[in-house]
FIKOLZA-1660 file (N, C-alpha, C; in steps of 0.1 Angstrom, whole numbers, plus 5000, padded with zeros to 4 digits):
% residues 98
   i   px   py   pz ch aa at
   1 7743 9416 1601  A  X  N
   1 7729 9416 1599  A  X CA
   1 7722 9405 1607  A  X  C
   2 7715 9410 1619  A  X  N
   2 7712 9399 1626  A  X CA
   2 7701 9392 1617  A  X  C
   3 7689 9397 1614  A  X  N
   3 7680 9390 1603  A  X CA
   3 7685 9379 1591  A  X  C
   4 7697 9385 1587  A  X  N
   4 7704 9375 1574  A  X CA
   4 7709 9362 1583  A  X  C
   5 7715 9365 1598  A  X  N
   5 7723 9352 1601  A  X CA
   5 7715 9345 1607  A  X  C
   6 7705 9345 1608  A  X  N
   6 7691 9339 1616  A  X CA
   6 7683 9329 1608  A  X  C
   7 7683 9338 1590  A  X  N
   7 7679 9331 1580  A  X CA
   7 7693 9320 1576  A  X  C
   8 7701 9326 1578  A  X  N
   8 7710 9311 1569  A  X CA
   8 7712 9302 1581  A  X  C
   9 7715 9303 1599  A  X  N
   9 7712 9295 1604  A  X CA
   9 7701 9283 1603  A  X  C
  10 7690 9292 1602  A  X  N
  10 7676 9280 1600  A  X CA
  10 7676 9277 1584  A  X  C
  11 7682 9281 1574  A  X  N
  11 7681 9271 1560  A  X CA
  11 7689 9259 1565  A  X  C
  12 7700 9262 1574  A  X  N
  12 7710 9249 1575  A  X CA
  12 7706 9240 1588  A  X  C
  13 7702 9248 1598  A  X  N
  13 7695 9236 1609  A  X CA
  13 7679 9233 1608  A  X  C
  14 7672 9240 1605  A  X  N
  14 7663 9237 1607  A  X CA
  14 7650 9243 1591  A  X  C
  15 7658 9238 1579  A  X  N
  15 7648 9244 1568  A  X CA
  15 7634 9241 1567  A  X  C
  16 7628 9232 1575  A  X  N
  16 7615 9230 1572  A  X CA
  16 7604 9237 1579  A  X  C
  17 7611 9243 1596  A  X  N
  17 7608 9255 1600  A  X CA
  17 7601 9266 1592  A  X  C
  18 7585 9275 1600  A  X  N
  18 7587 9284 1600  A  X CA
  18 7594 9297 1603  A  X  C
  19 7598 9304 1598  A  X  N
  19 7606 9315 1605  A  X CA
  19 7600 9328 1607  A  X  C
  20 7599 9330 1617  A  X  N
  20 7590 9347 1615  A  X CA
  20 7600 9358 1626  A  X  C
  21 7598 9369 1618  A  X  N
  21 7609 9380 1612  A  X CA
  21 7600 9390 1624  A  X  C
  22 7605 9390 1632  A  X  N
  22 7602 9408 1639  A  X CA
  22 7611 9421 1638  A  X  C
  23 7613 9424 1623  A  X  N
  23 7621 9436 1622  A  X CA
  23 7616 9445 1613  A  X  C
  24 7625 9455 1614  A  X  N
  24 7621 9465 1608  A  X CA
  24 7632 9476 1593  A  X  C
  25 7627 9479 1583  A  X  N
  25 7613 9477 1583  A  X CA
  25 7606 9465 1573  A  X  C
  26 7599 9455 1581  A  X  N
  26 7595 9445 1576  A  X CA
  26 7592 9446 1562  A  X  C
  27 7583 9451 1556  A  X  N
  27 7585 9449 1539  A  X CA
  27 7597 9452 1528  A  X  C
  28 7605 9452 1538  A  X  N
  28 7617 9451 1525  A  X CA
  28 7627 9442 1532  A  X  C
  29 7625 9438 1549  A  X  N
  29 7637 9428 1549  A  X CA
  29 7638 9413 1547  A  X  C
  30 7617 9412 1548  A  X  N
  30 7614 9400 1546  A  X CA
  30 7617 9391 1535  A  X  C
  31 7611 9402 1521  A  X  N
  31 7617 9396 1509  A  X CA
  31 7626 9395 1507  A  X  C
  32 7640 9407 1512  A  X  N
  32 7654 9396 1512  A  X CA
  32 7658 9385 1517  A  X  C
  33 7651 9386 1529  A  X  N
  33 7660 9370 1535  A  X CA
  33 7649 9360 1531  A  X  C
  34 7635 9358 1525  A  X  N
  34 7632 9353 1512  A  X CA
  34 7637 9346 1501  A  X  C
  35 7650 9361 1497  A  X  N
  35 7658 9358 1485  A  X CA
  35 7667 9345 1486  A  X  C
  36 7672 9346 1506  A  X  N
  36 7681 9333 1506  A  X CA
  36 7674 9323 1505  A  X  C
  37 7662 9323 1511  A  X  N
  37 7655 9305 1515  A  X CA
  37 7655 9305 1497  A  X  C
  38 7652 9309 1489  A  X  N
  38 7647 9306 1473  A  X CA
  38 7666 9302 1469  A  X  C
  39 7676 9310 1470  A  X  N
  39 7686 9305 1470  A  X CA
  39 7694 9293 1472  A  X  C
  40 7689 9290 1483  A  X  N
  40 7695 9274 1489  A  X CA
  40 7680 9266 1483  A  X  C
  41 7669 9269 1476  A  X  N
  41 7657 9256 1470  A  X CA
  41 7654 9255 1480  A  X  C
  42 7647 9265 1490  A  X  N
  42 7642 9261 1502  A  X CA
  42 7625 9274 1497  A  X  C
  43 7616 9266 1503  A  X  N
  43 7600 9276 1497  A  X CA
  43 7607 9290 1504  A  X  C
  44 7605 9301 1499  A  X  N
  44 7602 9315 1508  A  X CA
  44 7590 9316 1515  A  X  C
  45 7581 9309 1511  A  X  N
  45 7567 9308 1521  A  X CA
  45 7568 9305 1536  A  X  C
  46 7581 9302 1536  A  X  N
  46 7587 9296 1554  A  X CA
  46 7588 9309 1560  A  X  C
  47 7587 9322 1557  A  X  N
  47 7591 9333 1560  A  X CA
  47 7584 9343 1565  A  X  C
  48 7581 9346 1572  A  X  N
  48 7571 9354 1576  A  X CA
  48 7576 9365 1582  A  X  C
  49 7567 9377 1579  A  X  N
  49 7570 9390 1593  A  X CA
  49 7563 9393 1601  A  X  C
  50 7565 9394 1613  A  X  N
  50 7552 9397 1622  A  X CA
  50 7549 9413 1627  A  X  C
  51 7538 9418 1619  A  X  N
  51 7537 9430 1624  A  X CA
  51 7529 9440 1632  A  X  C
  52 7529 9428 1649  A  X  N
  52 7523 9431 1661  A  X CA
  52 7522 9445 1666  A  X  C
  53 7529 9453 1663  A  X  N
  53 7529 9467 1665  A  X CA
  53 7526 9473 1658  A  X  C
  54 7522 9471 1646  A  X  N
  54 7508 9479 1638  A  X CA
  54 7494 9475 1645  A  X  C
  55 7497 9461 1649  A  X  N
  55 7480 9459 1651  A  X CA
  55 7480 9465 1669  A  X  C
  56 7489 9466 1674  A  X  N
  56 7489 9474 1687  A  X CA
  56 7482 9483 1686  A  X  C
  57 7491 9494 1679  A  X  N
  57 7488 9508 1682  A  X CA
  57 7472 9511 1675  A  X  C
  58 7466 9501 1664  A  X  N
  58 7457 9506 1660  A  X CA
  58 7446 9496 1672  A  X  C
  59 7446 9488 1681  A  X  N
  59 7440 9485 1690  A  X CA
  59 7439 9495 1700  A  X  C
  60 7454 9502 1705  A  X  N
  60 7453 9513 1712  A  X CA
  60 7444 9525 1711  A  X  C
  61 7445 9531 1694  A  X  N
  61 7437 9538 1693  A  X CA
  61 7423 9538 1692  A  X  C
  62 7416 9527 1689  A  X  N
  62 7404 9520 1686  A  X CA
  62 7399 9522 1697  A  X  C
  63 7406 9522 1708  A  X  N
  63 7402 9516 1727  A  X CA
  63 7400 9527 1731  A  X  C
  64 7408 9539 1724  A  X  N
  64 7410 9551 1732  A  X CA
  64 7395 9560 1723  A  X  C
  65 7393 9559 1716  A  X  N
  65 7381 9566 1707  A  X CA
  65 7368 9558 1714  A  X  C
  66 7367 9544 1716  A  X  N
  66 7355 9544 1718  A  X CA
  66 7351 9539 1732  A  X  C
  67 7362 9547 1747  A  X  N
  67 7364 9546 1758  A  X CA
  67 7364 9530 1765  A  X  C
  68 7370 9520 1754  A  X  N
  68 7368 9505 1762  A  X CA
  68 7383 9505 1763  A  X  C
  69 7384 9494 1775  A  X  N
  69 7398 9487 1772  A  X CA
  69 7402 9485 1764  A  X  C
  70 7420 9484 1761  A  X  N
  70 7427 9481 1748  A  X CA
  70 7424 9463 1746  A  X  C
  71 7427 9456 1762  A  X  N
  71 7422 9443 1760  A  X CA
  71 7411 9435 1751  A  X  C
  72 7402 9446 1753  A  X  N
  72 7389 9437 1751  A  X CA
  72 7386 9446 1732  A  X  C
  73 7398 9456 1724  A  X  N
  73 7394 9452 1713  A  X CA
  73 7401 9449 1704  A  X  C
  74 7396 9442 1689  A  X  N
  74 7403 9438 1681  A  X CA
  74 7403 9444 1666  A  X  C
  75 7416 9449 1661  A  X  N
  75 7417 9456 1653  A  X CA
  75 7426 9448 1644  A  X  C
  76 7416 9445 1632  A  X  N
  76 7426 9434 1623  A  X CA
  76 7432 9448 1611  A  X  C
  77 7447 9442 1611  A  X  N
  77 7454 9452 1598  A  X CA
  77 7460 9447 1591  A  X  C
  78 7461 9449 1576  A  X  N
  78 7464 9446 1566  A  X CA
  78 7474 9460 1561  A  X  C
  79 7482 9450 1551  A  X  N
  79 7489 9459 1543  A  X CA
  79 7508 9459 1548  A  X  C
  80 7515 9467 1545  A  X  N
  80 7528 9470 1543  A  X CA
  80 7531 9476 1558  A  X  C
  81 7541 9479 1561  A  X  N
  81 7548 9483 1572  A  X CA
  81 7550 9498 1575  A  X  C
  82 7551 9506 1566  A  X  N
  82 7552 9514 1557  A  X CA
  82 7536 9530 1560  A  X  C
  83 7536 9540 1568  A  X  N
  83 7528 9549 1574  A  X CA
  83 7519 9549 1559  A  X  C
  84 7517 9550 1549  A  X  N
  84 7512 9544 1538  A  X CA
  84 7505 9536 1534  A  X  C
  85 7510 9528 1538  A  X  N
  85 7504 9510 1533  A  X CA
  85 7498 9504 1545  A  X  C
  86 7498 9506 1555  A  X  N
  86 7489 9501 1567  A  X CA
  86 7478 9504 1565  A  X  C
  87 7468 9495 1567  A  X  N
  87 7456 9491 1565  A  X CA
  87 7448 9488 1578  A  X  C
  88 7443 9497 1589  A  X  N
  88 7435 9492 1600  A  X CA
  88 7421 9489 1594  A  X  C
  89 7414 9480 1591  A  X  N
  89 7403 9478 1592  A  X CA
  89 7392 9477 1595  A  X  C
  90 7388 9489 1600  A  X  N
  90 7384 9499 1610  A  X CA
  90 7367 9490 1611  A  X  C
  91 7362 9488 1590  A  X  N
  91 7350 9480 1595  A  X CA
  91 7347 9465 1599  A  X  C
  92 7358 9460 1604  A  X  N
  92 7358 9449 1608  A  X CA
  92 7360 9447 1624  A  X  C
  93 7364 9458 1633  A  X  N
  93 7366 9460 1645  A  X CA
  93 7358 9452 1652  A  X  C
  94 7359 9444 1665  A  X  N
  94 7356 9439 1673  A  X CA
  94 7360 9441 1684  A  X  C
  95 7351 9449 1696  A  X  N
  95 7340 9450 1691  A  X CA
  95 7334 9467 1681  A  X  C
  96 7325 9460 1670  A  X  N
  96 7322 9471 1662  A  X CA
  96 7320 9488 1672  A  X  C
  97 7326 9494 1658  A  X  N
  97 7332 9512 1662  A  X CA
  97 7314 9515 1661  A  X  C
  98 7307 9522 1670  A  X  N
  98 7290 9524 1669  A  X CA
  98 7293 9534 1658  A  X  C
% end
């Protein structure tokens, strides 16, 4: 498990590190390797997952609905990883959906 040997590397070299997690699927690998930093008395708060490809595709589609570049918009998302629990926050778009 690349994710698991990544987290016990950085408890032992580097615990004071943040670590952020690009895998999938993030809401359930994060809080295991979590479970280690809490294991070794190290915060789980060091742990993060990054989930740039939710906020892609809903940038993508945001850009493609209201004919601007993907560049120039910003689609903040909340929530789980999970077709479910993603959260585009459509009223907060920048620049605003007319």
């Amino acid at each position: 498990n690349i994710a698991r040997d990544i987290v016990l590397a950085c408890s032992e070299a580097c615990p004071e590190a943040v670590v952020a997690l690009i895998v999938n699927p993030v809401n359930s690998i994060v809080p295991a390797m979590c479970e280690i930093y809490k294991s070794k008395g190290i915060s789980p708060r060091k742990i993060v997952g990054v989930t740039t490809l939710d906020v892609v595709r809903a940038n993508k589609f945001v850009s493609e609905i209201n004919g601007k570049h993907v560049g120039d918009v910003a689609v903040p998302v909340v929530g789980g990883h999970a077709g479910k629990t993603i959260l585009p926050l459509l009223s907060q778009v920048t620049p605003p959906i007319p």
